[in-house]
BAMI-571789 format. One record per residue: residue number from 1; residue in one letter; x, z, y of N, C-alpha, C, CB in turn. Coordinates in steps of 0.05 Angstrom, whole numbers. Atoms other than C-alpha are relative to their C-alpha. Glycine has a CB too. Layout:
% residues N
@k = NUM&r = a&n_u = X&n_w = Z&n_v = Y&ca_u = X&ca_w = Z&ca_v = Y&c_u = X&c_w = Z&c_v = Y&cb_u = X&cb_w = Z&cb_v = Y
...
This chain:
% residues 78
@k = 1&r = x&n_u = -1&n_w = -28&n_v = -6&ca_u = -499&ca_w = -304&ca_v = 36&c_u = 25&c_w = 13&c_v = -13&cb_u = -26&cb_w = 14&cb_v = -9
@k = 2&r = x&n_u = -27&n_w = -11&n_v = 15&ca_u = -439&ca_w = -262&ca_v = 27&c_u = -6&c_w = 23&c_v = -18&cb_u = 23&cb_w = 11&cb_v = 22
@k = 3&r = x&n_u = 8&n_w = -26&n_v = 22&ca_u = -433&ca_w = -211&ca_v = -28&c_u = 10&c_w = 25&c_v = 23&cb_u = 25&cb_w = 0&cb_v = -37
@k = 4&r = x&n_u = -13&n_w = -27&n_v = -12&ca_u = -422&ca_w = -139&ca_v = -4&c_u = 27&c_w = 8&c_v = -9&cb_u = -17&cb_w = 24&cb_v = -5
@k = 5&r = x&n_u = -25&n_w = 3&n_v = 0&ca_u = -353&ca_w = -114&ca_v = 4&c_u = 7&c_w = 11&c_v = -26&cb_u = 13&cb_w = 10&cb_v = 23
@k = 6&r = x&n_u = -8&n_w = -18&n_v = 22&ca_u = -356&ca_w = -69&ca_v = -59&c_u = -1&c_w = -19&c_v = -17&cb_u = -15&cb_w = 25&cb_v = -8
@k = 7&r = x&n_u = 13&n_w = 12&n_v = 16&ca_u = -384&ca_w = -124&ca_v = -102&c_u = 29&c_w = -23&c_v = -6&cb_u = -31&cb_w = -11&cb_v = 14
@k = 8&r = x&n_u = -17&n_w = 25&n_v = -8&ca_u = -317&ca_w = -166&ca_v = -77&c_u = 25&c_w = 6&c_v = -24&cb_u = 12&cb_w = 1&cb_v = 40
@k = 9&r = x&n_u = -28&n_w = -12&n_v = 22&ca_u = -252&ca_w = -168&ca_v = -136&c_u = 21&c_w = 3&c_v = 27&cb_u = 15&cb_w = -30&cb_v = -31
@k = 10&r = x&n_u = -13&n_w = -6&n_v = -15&ca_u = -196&ca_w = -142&ca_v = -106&c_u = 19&c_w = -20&c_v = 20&cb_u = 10&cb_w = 16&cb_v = -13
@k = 11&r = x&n_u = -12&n_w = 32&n_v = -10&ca_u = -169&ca_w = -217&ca_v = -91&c_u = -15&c_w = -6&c_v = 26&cb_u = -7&cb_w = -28&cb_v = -23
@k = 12&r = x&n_u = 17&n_w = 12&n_v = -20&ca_u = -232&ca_w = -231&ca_v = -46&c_u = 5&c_w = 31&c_v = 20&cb_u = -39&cb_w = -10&cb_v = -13
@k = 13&r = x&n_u = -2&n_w = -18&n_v = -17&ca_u = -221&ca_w = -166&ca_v = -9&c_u = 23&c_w = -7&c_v = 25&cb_u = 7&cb_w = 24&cb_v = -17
@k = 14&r = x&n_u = -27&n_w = -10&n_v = -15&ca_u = -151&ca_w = -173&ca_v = 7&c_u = 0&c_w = -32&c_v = 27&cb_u = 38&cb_w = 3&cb_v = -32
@k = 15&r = x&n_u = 8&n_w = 14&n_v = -9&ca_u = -170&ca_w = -239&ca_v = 27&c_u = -11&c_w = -3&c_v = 35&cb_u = -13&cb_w = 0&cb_v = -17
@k = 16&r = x&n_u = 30&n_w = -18&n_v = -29&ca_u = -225&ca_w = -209&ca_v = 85&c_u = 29&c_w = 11&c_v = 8&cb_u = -38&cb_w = 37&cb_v = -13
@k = 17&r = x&n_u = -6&n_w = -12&n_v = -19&ca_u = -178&ca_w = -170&ca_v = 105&c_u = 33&c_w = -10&c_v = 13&cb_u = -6&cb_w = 28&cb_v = -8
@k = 18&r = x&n_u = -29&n_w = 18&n_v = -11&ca_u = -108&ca_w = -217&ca_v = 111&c_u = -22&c_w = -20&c_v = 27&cb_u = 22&cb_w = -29&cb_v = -36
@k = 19&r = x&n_u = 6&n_w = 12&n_v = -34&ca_u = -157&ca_w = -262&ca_v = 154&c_u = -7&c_w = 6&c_v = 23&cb_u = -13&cb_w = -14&cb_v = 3
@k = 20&r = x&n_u = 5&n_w = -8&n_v = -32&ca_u = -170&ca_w = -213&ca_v = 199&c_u = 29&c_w = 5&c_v = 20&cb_u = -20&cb_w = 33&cb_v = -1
@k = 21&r = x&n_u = -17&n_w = -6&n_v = -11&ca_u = -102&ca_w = -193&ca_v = 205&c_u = 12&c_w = -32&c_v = 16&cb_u = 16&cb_w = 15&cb_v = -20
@k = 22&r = x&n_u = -11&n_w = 14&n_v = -6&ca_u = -85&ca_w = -261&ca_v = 216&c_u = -15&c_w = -8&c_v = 28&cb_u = 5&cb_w = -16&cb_v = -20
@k = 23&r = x&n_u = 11&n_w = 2&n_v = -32&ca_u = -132&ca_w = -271&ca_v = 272&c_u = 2&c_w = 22&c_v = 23&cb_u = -30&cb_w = -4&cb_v = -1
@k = 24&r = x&n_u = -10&n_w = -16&n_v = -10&ca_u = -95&ca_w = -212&ca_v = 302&c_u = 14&c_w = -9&c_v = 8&cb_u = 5&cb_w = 16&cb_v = -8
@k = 25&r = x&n_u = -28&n_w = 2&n_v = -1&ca_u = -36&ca_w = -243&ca_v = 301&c_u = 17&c_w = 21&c_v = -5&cb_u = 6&cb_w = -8&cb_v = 23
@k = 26&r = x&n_u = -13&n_w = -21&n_v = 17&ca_u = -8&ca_w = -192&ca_v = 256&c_u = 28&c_w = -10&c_v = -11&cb_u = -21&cb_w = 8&cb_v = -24
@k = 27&r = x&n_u = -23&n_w = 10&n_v = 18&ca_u = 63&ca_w = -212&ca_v = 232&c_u = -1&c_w = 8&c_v = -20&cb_u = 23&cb_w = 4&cb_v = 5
@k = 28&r = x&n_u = -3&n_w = -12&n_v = 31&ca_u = 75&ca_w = -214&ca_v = 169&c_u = 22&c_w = 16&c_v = -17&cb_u = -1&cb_w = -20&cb_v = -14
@k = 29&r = x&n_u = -27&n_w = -19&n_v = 9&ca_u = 139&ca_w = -172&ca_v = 161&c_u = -14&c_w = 35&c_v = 7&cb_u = 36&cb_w = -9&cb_v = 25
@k = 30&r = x&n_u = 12&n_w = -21&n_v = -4&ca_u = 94&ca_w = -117&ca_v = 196&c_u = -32&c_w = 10&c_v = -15&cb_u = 0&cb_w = -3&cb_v = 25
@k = 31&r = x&n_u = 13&n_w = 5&n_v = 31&ca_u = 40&ca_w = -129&ca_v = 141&c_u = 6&c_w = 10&c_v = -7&cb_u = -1&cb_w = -17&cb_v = -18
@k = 32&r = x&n_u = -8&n_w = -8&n_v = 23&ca_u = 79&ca_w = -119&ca_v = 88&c_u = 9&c_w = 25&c_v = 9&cb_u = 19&cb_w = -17&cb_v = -13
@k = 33&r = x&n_u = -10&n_w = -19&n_v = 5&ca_u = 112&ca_w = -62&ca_v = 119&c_u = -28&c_w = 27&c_v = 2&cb_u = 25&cb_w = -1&cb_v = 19
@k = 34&r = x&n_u = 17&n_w = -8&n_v = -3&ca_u = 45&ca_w = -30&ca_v = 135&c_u = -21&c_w = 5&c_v = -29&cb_u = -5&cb_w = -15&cb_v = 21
@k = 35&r = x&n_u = 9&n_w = 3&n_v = 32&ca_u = 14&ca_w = -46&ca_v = 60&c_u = 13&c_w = 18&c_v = -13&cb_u = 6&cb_w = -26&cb_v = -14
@k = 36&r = x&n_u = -21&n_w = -6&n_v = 18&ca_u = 71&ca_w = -20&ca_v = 27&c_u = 0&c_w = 35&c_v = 6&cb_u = 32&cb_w = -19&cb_v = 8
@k = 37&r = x&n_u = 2&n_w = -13&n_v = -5&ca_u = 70&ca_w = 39&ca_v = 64&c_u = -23&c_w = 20&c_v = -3&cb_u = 7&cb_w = -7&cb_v = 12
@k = 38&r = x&n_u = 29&n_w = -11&n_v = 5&ca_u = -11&ca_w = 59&ca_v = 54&c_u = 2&c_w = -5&c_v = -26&cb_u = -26&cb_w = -13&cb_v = 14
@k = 39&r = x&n_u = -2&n_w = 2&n_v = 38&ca_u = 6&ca_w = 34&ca_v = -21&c_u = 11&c_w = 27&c_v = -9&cb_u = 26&cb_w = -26&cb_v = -15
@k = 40&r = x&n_u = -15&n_w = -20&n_v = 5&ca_u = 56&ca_w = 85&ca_v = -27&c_u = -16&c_w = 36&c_v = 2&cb_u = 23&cb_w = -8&cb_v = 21
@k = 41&r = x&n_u = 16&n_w = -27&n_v = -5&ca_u = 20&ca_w = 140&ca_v = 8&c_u = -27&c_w = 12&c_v = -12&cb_u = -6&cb_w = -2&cb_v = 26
@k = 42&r = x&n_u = 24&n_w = -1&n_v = 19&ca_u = -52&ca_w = 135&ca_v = -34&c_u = 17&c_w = 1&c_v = -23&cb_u = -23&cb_w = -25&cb_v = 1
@k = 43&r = x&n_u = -11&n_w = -10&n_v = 21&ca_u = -4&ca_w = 141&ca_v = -91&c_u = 15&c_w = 21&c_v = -1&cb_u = 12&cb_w = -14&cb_v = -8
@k = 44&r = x&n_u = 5&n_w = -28&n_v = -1&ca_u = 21&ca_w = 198&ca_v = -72&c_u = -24&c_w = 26&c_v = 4&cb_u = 12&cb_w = 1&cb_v = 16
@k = 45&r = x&n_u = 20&n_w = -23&n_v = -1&ca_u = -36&ca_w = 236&ca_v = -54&c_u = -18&c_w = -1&c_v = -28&cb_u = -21&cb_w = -4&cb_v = 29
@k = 46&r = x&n_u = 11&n_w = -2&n_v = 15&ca_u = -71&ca_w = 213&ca_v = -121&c_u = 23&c_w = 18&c_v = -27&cb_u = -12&cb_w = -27&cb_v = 0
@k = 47&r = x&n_u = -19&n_w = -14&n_v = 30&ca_u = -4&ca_w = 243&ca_v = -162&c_u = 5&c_w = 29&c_v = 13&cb_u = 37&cb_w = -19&cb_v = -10
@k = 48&r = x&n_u = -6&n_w = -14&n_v = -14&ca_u = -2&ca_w = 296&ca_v = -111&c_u = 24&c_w = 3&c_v = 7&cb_u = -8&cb_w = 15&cb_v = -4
@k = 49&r = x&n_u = -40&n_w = 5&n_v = -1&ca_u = 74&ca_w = 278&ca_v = -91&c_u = 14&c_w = -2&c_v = -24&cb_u = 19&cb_w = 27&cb_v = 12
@k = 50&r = x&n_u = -14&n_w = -9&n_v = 29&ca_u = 91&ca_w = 284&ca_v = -165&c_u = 18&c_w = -36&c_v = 9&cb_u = -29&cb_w = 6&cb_v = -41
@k = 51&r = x&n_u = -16&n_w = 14&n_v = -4&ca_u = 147&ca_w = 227&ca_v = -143&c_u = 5&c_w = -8&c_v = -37&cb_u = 23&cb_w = 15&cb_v = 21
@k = 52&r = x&n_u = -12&n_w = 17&n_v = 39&ca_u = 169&ca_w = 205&ca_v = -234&c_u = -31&c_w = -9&c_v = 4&cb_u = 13&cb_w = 30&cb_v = -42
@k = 53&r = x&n_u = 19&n_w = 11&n_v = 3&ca_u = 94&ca_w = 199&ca_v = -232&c_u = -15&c_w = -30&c_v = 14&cb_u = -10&cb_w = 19&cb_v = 2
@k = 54&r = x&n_u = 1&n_w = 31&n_v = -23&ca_u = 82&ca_w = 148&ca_v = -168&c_u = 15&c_w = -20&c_v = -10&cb_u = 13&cb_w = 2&cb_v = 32
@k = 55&r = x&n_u = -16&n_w = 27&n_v = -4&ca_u = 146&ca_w = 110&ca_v = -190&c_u = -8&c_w = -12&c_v = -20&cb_u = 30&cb_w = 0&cb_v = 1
@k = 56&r = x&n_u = 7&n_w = 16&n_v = 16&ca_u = 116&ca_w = 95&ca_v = -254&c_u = -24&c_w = -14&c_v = 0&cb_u = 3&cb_w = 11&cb_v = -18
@k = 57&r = x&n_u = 19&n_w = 14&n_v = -5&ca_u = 48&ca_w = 78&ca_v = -231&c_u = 3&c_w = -20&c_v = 21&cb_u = -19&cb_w = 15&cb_v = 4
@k = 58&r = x&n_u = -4&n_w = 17&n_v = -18&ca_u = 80&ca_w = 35&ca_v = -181&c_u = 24&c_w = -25&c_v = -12&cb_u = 7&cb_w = 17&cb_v = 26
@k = 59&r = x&n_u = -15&n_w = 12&n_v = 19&ca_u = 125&ca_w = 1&ca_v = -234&c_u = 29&c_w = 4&c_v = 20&cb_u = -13&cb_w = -34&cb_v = -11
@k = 60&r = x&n_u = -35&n_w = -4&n_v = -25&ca_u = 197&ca_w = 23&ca_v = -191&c_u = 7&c_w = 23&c_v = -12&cb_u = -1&cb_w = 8&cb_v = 42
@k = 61&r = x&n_u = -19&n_w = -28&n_v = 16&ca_u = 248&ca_w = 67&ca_v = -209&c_u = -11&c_w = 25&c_v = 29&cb_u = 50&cb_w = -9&cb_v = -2
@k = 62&r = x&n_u = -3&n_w = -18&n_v = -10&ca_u = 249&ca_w = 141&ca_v = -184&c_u = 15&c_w = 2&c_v = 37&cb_u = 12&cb_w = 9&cb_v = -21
@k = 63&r = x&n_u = -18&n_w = 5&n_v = -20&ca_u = 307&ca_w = 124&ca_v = -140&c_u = -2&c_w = -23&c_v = 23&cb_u = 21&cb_w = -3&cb_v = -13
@k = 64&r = x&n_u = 15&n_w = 15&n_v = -20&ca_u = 274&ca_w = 62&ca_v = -108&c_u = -22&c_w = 9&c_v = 17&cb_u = -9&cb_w = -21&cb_v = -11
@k = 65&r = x&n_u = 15&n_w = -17&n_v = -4&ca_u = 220&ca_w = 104&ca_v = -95&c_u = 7&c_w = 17&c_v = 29&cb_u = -1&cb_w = 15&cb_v = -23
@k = 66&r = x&n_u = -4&n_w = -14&n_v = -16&ca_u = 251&ca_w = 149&ca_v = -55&c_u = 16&c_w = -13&c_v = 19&cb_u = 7&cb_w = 20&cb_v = -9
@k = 67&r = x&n_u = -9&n_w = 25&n_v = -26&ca_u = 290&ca_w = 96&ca_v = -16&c_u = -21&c_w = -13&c_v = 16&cb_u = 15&cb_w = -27&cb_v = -12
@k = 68&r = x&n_u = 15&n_w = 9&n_v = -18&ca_u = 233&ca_w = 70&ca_v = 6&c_u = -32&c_w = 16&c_v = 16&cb_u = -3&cb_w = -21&cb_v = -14
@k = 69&r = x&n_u = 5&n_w = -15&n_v = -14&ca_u = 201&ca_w = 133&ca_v = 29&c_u = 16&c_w = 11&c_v = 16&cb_u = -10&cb_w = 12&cb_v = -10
@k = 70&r = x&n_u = -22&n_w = -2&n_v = -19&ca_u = 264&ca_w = 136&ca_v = 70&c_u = -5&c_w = -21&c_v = 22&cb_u = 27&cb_w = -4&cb_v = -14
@k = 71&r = x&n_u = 0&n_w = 28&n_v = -17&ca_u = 257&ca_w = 66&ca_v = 101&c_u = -18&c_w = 4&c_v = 12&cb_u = -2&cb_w = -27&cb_v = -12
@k = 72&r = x&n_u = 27&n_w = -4&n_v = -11&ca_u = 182&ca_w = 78&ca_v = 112&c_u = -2&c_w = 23&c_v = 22&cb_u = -20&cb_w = 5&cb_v = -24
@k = 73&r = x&n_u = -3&n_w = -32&n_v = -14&ca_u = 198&ca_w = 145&ca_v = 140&c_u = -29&c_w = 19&c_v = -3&cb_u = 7&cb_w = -5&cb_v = 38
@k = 74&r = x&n_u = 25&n_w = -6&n_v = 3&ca_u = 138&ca_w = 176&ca_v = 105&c_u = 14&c_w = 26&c_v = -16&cb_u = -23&cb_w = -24&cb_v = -14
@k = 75&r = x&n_u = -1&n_w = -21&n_v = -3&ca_u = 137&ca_w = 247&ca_v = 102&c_u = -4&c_w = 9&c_v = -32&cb_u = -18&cb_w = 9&cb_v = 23
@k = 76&r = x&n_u = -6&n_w = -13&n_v = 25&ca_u = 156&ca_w = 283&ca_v = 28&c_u = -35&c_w = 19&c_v = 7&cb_u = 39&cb_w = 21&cb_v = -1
@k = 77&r = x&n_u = 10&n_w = -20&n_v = -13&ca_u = 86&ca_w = 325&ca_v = 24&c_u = 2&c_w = 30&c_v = -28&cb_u = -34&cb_w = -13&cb_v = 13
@k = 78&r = x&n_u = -12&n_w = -15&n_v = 14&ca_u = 106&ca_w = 386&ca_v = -10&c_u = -13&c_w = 35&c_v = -8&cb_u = 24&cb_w = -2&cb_v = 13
């Protein structure tokens, strides 16, 4: 019997949910860019955009930060 999904460490989660992607046929460049992107964005909304605050809870500089809310093209919320 499987455990429930809350019960799961964050390893067995990510797990569940790479093999679904993979039975999508999800590329994996569109993964990562899709991860990275919802990473980013739940860290903003938990610092409320406070950008010095995200880059340090995301271990990245300021200025990487904001390069890659450029790349992502994810909306400053202000």
């Amino acid at each position: 019997m499987s455990k429930k999904f809350e019960e799961l460490n964050i390893h067995q989660k990510l797990e569940n949910v790479i093999a679904e992607m993979i039975e999508k046929e999800i590329h994996l460049k569109e993964a990562q860019t899709e991860f990275e992107k919802i990473y980013i964005e739940t860290a903003s909304a938990c610092y409320k955009g406070n950008k010095t605050k995200i880059a340090q809870a995301l271990g990245i500089h300021r200025n990487t930060l904001h390069n890659r809310y450029k790349a992502l093209k994810i909306k400053s919320k202000k």
